[in-house]
C-alpha positions in Angstrom: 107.6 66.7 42.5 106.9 70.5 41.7 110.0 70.6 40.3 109.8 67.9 37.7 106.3 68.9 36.9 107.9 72.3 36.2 110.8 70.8 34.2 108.2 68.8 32.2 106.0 72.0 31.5 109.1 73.7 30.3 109.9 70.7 27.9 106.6 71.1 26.3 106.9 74.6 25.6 109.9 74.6 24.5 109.3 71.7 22.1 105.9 73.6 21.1 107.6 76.5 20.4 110.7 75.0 17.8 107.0 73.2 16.1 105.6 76.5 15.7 108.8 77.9 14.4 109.1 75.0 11.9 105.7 75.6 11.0 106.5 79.7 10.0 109.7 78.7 8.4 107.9 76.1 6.2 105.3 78.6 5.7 107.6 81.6 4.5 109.7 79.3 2.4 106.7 77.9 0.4 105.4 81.2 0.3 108.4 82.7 -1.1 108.6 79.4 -3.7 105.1 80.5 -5.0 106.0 83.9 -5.3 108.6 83.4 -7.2 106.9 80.8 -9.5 103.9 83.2 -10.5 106.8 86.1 -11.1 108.5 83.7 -13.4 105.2 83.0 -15.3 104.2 86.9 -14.7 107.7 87.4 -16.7 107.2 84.8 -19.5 103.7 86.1 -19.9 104.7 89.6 -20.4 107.3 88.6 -22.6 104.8 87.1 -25.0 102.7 90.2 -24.7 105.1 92.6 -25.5 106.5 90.5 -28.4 103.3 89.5 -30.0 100.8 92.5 -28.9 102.0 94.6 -32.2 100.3 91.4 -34.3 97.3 90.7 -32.6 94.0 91.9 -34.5 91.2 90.6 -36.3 93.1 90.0 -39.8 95.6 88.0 -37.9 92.7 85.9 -36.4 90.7 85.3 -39.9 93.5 84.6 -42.2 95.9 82.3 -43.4 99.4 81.3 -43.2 101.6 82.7 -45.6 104.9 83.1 -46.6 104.5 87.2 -45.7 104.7 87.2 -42.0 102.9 90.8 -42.1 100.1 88.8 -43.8 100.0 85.6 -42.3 97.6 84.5 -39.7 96.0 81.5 -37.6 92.8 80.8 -39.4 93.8 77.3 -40.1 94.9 76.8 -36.7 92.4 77.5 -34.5 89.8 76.1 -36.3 91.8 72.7 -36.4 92.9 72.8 -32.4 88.4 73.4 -31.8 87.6 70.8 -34.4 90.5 68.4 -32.8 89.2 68.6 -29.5 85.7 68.3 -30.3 86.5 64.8 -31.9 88.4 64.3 -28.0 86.1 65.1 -26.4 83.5 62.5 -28.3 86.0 59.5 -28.2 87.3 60.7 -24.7 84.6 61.7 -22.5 82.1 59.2 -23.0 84.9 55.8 -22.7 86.5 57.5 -19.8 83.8 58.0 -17.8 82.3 54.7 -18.5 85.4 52.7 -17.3 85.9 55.0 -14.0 82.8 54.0 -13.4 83.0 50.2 -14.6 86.5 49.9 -12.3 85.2 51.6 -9.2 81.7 50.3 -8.5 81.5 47.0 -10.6 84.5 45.8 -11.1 85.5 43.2 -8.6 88.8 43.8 -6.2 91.4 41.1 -8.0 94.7 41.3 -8.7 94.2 41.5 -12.2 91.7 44.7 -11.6 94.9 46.3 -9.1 96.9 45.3 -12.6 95.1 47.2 -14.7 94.5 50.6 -11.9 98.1 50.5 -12.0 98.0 50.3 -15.5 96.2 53.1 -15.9 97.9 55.0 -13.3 101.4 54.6 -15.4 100.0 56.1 -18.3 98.5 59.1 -17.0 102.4 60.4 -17.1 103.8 58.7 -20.0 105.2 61.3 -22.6 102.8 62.2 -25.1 105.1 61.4 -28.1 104.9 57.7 -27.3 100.9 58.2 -27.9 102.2 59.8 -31.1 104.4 56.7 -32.0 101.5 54.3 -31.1 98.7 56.1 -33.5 101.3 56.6 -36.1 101.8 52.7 -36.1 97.7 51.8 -35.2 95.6 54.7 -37.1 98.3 55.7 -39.8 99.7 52.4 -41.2 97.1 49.7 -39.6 93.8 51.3 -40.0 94.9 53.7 -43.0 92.8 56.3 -41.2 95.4 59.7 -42.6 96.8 61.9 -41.5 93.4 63.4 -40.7 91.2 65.3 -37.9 90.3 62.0 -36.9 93.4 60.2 -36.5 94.2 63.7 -34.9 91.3 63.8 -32.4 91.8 59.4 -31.7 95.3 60.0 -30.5 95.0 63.5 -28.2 91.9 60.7 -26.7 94.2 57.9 -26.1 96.6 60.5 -24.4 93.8 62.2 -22.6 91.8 58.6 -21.3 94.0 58.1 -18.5 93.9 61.3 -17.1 89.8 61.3 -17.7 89.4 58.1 -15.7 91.7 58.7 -12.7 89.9 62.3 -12.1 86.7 60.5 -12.3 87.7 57.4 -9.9 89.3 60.3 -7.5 85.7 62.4 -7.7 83.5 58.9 -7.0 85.9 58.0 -4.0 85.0 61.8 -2.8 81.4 60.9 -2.5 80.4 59.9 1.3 79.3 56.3 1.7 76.2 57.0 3.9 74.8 58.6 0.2 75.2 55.2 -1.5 74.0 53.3 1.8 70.9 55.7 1.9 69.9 54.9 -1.8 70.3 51.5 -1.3 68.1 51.5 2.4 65.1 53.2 -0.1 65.1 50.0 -2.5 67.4 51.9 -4.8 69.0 49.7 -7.6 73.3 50.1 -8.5 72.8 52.0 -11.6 70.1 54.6 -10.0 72.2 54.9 -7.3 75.4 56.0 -9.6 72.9 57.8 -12.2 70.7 60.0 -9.8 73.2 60.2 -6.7 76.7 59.0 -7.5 77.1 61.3 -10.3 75.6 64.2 -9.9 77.6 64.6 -6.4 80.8 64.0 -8.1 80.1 66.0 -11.1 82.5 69.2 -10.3 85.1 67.3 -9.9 84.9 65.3 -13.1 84.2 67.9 -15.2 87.2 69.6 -13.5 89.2 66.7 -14.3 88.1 66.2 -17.9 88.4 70.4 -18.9 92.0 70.2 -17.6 92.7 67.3 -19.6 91.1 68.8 -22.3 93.4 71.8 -21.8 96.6 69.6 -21.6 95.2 67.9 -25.9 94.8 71.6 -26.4 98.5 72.5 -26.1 100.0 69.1 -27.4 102.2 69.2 -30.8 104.5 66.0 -30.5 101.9 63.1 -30.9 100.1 65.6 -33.9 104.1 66.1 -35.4 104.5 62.4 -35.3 101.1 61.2 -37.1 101.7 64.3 -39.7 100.4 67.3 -39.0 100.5 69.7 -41.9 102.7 73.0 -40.5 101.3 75.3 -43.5 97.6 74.8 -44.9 95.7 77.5 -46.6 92.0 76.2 -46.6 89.5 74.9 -44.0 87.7 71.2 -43.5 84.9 71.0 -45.1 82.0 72.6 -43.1 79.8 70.0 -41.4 76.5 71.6 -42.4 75.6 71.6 -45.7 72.4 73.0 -47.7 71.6 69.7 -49.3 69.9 66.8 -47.7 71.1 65.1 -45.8 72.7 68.5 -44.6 75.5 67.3 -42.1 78.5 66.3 -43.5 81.4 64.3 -41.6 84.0 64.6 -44.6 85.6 67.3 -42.2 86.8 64.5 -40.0 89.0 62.7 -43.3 90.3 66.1 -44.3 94.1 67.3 -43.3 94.9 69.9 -40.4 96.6 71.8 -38.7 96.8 73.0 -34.9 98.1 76.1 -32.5 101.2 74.4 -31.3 102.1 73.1 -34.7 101.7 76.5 -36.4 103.5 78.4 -33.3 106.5 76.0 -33.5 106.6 76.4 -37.6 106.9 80.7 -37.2 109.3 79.6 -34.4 111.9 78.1 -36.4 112.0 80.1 -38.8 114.9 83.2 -38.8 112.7 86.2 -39.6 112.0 88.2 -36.5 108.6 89.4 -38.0 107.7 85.3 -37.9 108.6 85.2 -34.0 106.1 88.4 -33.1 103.6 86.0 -35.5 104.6 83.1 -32.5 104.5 84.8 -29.6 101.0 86.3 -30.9 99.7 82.7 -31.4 101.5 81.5 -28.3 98.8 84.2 -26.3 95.8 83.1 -28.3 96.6 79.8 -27.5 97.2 80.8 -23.7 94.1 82.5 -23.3 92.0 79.7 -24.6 93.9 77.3 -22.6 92.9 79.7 -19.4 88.9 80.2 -20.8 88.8 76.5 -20.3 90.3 76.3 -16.8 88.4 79.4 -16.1 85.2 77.6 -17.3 85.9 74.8 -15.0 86.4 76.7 -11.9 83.2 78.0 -12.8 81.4 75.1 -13.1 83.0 73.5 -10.3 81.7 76.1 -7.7 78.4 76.5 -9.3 77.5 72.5 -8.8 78.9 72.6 -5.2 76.8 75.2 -4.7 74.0 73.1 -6.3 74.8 70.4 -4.3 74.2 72.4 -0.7 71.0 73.3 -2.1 
């Protein structure tokens, strides 16, 4: 009897030591995987720098395209990628939110409600120039809305809506039950329960969700190439404030544009090497405000969990 309990003791330690040495070698390898992923970007980053560093100053920032690469700058562009997303953000934000909400805490559990999840799960990683295809075809030619900041700002929402409304379900799902079951034990009605509890609980991780899916529109050219963004423009919208009454002015959103991508893949086909330092300048502007935006999201998403404790 000593024996086998022996023998059995042995088993188990031997098996618990090939686990642990699974574990370390699954450990190193990732390890070695991430390593090598952040050198590559480290490498592809630096690359950029070093190509685009000579070109980066404030007359490159605050002036036009032109045929003169030593002259030419990103004006046009970056005031076209913020005006772009703003008009996301509006048609995005608001509808993706609402039907997160709508599909996890109203909507009954059919088969036609697990048809349209599915639905929405699907096109969350369709490529973006389909969404191009589809607002040439609906804004463009149906609607006759241009090839305009709005059409612009409609298609990066169509592309962007899936992605809003899965990171929303996903941050509702994180909120315990006993929070909702609380609200409800205190006389609490469905909507106060998602306005003063649901929400405000889940708000880091949607507003996670919707800045990196705001970063994602920030970076797209294909669906903007397709509905006919302009790759050279020398002038701005029109500005929305204006000194006669009524003073705001939404002609900005019928006027035609131009973006970051667009612009950076225009100097990139071109043959002049002075046009590719213009790029890879761009290409960094365009890099940094993609990482302000994730950087403003980690941000906010540890300052509401910290709320949230309190």
């Amino acid at each position: 009897m000593k024996k086998m309990r022996l023998f059995e003791t042995n088993a188990e330690a031997s098996i618990l030591t090939w686990n642990k040495r699974k574990d370390y070698a699954f450990a190193f390898i990732t390890t070695g995987l991430l390593i090598g992923s952040l050198a590559v970007l480290a490498l592809l980053i630096y690359d950029l720098m070093s190509q685009g560093i000579s070109r980066m100053s404030l007359q490159f920032l605050t002036s036009f395209p032109s045929r003169f690469a030593e002259r030419a700058g990103i004006l046009a562009a970056w005031v076209g990628s913020l005006a772009t997303i703003l008009v996301t953000a509006v048609m995005a934000i608001p509808m993706g939110m609402a039907a997160a909400i709508y599909l996890e805490e109203y909507a009954a559990k059919t088969k036609f409600s697990s048809f349209i999840e599915l639905c929405i799960s699907n096109l969350a990683g369709v490529p973006s120039i389909l969404f191009g295809l589809l607002a040439l075809g609906l804004f463009v030619q149906r609607f006759h809305m241009g090839n305009s900041i709005l059409t612009a700002g409609c298609t990066l929402a169509l592309l962007i809506l899936p992605i809003v409304i899965v990171a929303t379900r996903e941050a509702l799902r994180s909120v315990p039950s006993s929070l909702r079951e609380a609200a409800y034990a205190l006389g609490a009605t469905k909507w106060e329960v998602i306005r003063d509890h649901l929400i405000p609980s889940a708000a880091s991780g949607i507003l996670t969700g919707i800045i990196i899916s705001l970063s994602r529109a920030l970076g797209e050219s294909a669906p903007l190439v397709t509905i006919g963004a302009l790759t050279f423009i020398a002038f701005l919208p029109t500005a929305p404030i204006q000194p006669d009454f009524p003073f705001l002015s939404f002609k900005w959103l019928f006027d035609p544009f131009t973006v970051m991508p667009v612009q950076v893949f225009n100097w990139v086909s071109r043959p002049q090497e002075e046009f590719h330092a213009n790029a890879a300048a761009a290409a960094v502007v365009l890099l940094v405000l993609t990482l302000s935006l994730n950087g403003v999201a980690i941000g906010l998403r540890i300052y509401l969990r910290r709320k949230s404790k309190w």
